[in-house]
N, C-alpha and C positions, 0 to 999 in steps of 0.2 A: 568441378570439385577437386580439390588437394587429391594428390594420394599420399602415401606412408611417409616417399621420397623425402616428403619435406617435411619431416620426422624424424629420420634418421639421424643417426650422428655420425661423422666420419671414423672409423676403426681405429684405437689407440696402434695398431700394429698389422703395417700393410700387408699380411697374409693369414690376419683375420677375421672373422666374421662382422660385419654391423650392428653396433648397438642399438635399441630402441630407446630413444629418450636416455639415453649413459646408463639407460638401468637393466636395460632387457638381450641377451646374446639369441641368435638362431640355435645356439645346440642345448639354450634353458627348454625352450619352445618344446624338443623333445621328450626331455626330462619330463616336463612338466604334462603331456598328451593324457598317460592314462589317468592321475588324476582329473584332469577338465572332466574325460570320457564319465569317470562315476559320477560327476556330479551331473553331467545331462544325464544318466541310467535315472537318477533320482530324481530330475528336476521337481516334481509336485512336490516331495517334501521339503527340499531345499524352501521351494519359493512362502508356501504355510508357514515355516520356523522365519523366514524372513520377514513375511508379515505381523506374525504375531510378535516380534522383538519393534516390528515398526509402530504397531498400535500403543507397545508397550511405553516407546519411548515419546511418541508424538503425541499422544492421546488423542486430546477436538481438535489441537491446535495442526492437526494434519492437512497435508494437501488436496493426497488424493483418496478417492472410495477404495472399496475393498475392489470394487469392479477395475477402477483405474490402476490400480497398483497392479494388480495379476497380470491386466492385458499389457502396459508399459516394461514391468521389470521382469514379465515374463517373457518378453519380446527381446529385453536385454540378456537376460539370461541366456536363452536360445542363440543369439547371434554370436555373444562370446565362446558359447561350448563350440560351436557351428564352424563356426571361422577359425577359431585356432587350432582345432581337431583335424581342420584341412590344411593347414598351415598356412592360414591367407592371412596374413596381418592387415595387407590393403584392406581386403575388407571387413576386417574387424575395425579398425580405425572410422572405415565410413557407413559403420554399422552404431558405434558409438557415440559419432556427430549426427545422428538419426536420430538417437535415444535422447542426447541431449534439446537438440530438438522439440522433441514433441514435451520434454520437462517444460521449457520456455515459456510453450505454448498455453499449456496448463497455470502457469504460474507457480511453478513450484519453485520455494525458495533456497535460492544455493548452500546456504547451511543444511539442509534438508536432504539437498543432494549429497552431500559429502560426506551425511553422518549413516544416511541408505546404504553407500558404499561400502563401511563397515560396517554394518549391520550384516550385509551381503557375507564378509568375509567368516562372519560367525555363525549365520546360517548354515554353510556351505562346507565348515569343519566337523559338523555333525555325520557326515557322510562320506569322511577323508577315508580310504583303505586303513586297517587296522599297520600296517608294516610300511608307510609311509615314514619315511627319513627327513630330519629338521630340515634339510637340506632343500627339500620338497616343499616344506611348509613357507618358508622366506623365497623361493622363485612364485609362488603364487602371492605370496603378499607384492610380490614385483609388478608382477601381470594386475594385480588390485590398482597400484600406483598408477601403471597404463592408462587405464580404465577411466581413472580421477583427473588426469591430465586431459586425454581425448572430452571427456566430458565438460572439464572445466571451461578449454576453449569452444567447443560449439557454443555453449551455455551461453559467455560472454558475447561471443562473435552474434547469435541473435538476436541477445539483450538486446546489445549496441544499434543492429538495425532493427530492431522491434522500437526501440525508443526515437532514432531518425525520422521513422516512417509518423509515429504516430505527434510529430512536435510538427512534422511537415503539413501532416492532417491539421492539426489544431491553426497551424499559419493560415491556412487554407481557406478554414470556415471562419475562422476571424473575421479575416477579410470580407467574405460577404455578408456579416451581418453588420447591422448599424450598430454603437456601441450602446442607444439605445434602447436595443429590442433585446439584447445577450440576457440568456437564461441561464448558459453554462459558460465557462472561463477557464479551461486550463485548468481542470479538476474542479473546480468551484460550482456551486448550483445556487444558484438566488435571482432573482430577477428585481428584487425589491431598490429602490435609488437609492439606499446604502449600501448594497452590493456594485451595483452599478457603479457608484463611485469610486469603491474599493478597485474595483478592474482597472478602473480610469487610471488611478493611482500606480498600480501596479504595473501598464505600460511605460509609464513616463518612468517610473524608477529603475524599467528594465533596462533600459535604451542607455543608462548612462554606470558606470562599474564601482560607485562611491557604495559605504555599508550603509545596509539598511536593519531598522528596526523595529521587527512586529510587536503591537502591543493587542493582547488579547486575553478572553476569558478562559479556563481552561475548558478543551472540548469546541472549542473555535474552527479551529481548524488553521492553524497558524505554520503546522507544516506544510500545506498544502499551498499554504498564499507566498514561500518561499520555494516551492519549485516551481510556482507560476513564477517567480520572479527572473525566477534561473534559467526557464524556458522562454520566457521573451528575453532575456539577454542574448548580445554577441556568443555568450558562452553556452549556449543551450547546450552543444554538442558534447561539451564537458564534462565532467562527473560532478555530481550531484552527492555530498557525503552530511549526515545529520551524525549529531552527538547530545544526549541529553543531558545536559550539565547535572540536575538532579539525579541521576540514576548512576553516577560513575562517582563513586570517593576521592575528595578533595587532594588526596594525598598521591591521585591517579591521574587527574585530569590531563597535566603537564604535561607528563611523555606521550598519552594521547593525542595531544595533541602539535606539538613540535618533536616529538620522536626520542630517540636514548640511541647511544651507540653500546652496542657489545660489552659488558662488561662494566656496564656504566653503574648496575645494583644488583642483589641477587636477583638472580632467573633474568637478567638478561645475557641471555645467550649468543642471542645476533643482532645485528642491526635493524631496525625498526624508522620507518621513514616518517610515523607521524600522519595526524588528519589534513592538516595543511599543505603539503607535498605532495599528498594523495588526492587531493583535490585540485591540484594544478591547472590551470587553465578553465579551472572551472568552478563550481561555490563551495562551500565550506556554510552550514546549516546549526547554530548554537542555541540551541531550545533552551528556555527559563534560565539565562545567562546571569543574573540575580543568585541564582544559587551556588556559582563560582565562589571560588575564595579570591579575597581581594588581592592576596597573591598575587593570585595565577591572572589576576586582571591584570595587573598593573603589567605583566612579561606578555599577555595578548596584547594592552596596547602597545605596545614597543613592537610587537610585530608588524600590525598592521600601518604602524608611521612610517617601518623601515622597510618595508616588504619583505622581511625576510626571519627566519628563524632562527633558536639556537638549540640542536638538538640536545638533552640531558646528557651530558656525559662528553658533549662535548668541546672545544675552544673556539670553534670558528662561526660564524652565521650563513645561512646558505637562504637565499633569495628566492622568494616564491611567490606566484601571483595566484592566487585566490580569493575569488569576493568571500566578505563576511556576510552573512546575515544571520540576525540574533534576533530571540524571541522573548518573549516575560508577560508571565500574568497577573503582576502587579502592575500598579501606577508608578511610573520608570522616576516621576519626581517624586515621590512618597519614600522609595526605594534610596533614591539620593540622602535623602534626608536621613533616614534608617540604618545607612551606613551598607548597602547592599550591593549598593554599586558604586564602582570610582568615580566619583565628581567629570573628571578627565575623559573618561573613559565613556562616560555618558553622554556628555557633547558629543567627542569623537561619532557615537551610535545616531544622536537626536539628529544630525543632517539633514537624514530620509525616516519619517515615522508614518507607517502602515498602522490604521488601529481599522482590527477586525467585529463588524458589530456582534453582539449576544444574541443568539437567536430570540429572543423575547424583545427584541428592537426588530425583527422582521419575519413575525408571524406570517405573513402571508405569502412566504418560502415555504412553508411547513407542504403545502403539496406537490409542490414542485421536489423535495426533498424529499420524499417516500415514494415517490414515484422513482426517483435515480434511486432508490436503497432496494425499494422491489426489484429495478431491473438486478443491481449491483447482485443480491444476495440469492436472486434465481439464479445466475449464471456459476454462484460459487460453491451453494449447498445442494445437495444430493437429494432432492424432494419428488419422490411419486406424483403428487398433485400438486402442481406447479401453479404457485400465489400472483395474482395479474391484478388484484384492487382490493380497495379498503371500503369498510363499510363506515355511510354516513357519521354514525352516531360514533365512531372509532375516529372518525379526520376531526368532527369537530374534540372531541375530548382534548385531540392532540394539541386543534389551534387554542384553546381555552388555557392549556399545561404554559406552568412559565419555563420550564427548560430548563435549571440549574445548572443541567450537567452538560450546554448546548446542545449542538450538533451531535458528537458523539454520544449521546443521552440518546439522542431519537434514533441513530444509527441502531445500539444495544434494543433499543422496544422494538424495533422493526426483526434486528436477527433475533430477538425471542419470540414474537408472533409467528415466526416462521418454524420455530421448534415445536411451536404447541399447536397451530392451526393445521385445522384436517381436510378447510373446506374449500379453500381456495382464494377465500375472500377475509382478508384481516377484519376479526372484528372486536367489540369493545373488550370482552375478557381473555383474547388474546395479549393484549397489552398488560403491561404492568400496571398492577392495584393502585400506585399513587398517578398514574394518572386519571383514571376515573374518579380519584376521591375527588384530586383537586379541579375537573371538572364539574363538580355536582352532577356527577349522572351513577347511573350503574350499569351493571349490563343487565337484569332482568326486566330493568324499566326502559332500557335503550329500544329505540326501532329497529327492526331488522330490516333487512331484503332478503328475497328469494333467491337472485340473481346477480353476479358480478357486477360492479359498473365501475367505467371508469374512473378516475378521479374531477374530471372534467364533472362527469354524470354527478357523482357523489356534491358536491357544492350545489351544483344544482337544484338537488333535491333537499339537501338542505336550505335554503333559503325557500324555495316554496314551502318547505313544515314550517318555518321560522314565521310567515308572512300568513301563514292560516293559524299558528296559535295565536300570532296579534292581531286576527281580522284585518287586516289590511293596514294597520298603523306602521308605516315606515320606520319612526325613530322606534317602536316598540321593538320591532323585528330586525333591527339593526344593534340592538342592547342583548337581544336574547344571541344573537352570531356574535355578540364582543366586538363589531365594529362600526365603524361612524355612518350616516346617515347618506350621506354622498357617496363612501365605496359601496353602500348597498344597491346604489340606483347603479354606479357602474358597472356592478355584477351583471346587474338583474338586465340589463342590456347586453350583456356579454354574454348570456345565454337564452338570450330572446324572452325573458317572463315579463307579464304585464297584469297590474293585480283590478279588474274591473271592480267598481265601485258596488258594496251590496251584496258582494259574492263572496264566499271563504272559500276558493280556488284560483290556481294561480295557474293561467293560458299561454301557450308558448308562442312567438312568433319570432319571425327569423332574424335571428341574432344580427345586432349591430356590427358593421364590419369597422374590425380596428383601423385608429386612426393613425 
């Protein structure tokens, strides 16, 4: 582990003290002692005014619980009063890349950390001595600064190998699956051969640095299929930056994206390097790129021809490699046509065209897909009785739903069944109302269980009630599931049922081993 040392800055003045970061002297550290000292006299209320300013400002969109916030920023709390009260800067510093740390860990998002930070600073002035001097107040905003600095690089520095580590995993398992059998991909879940395909697609486009262009519905998941892109690329190790052309004003996009020098318009201040630049060496992510102005297209494509940019405000071009990949959930020739995108500019794109399917072209993802959003939303939500399966008459409703709003639709009904479900087991009126409707079921008339079951389970049992309401009529019990008469036989072999002639029960025997 570092210590301070390489932290330090050398002394403006050789019979000076060392600076911390250009901002902090040994004889502030004194100054500053007793105030630290009250605020640990006080820590419980410090840390209450902290949270409640956090809940205040984060609301659902929070990270952590009230439990994780106490025990984490209580623990930073405690280290900062602790160590600088002793005057150990070392270990304040490796008390800070601790704290950062375990944020990482959590997933806490770095906007999130930085806006804590100040949050911190106003909690913390509720408790200042009454005869504390301004003087007093700006060396603690100083030691704040510390704080946001030590933090910011732990943060990063785990990122970094948090994201290594787990691109090296995904190489890994790659490898040993066939591309055949793949149920997951690089963030992706589907196992259906239009997923499959999509994968296919998605290596071969990784392997080579030309733009690429996702075309998809919204709610696809079309970010997702560009940092699989990014991660099978040379450049995995790079940064990864998204912008959503829809959500940032026409009149903004520009310097977002190729940068402004100092001075270039009001509020700018300082120099600004740009998305492109900051994404050096690595992609550059333009969601619903249709909603550009044709503008600012016509000055992206001149970049991408020349590699290189011209920041706002400035005369010269500076050179930059970064892939493009861009997104639209329109029909990219409709779009031409319409005037939405540069002619030019659209070739340039159409090279490489990824189209992600609608989830109502591969229903039979749908369990495979509540299954990763059970694990995803157990591990993220704060729930007493911990959700592990769905019940029958709640899967089929889902596979019945056409999904408008895709993937991201089923995602929302999953994190709201987990809002309102008590029992462990997702069931129909946990879900939202339009999908029951547009199932024709309800929940009073739906079947229950008593008992959790898998997802595996859940199908199961479904297709035997399916096969004993139609007496044993295959295409009947194949109409009442929504699907063809042949995936019913290969179900029904993928979980060993076999419907005896004259019988309304359906007997198990041991399952067909895949081929």
């Amino acid at each position: 582990m570092s210590t301070s040392a390489d932290l330090r800055l050398p002394a403006r003045h050789d019979s000076g003290p060392p600076k911390y970061f250009d901002l902090f002297w040994d004889s502030d550290l004194e100054v500053l002692i007793p105030l630290l000292a009250a605020i640990g006299e006080q820590r419980g209320e410090v840390l209450a005014r902290w949270h409640d300013l956090y809940l205040l400002y984060f609301a659902d969109k929070r990270a952590l619980s009230r439990e994780e916030f106490f025990r984490i920023y209580g623990e930073d709390l405690a280290a900062t009063v602790g160590t600088l009260c002793a005057r150990d800067f070392d270990g304040f510093v490796a008390e800070m890349r601790r704290i950062g740390e375990l944020l990482i860990g959590r997933e806490v998002p770095f906007s999130e950390v930085v806006v804590s930070m100040h949050l911190f600073e106003e909690s913390a002035s509720c408790v200042f001595p009454p005869g504390a001097s301004p003087a007093t107040y700006h060396l603690f905003d100083k030691i704040s600064h510390c704080r946001t600095v030590i933090l910011a690089d732990a943060y990063f520095r785990s990122r970094t190998a948090a994201a290594a580590a787990r691109i090296e995993g995904l190489e890994q398992e790659a490898a040993q699956i066939p591309p055949a059998s793949r149920t997951r991909f690089h963030g992706l879940v589907g196992a259906s051969p239009a997923m499959r395909r999509l994968y296919e697609r998605i290596e071969a486009a990784g392997a080579v640095r030309g733009t690429v262009l996702v075309v998809g519905e919204t709610g696809t998941g079309k970010e997702l299929v560009a940092r699989a892109l990014h991660e099978c690329s040379p450049a995995a190790h790079g940064p990864f930056l998204a912008l959503n052309c829809a959500a940032v004003p026409h009149e903004l996009i520009e310097s977002e994206l190729f940068g402004y020098r100092r001075g270039a318009f009001s509020g700018a201040t300082a120099d600004y390097a740009g998305l492109f630049r900051a994404a050096q060496n690595g992609t550059l992510f333009l969601d619903e790129i249709t909603e550009m102005s044709v503008e600012t297209q016509g000055k992206l494509l001149r970049a991408l021809q020349e590699r290189a940019v011209r920041p706002v405000g400035a005369t010269r071009e500076i050179p930059v490699n970064a892939r493009l990949v861009a997104s639209t959930n329109r029909d990219p020739q409709a779009a031409v046509e319409e005037g939405r995108i540069r002619r030019d500019l659209y070739y340039r794109l159409h090279v490489n065209v990824l189209h992600v399917p609608p989830l109502r072209e591969r229903l039979d993802d749908i369990p495979l897909l509540i299954e990763h959003f059970i694990q995803l939303f157990g591990r993220q939500l704060d729930r007493k009785t911990p959700i592990t399966a769905i019940d029958p008459a709640a899967l089929e409703a889902c596979r019945r739903y056409s999904w408008p709003g895709n993937v991201r639709e089923l995602a929302n009904a999953i994190e709201a069944a987990f809002t309102f479900n008590r029992s462990g087991t997702i069931a129909l009126d946990d879900l939202p109302q339009a999908i029951a409707a547009a199932a024709g079921l309800s929940a009073a008339a739906a079947p229950r269980v008593g008992s959790a079951l898998s997802l595996a389970g859940a199908e199961r049992e479904l297709i035997r009630r399916a096969l004993a309401d139609a007496r044993g009529n295959k295409c009947r019990a194949a109409e009442l599931l929504g699907i063809s008469r042949k995936m019913l036989y290969a179900r029904m072999a993928r979980h060993g049922l076999v419907w005896r002639r004259g019988s309304c029960s359906a007997e198990e025997r041991p399952p067909s081993k895949p081929s």
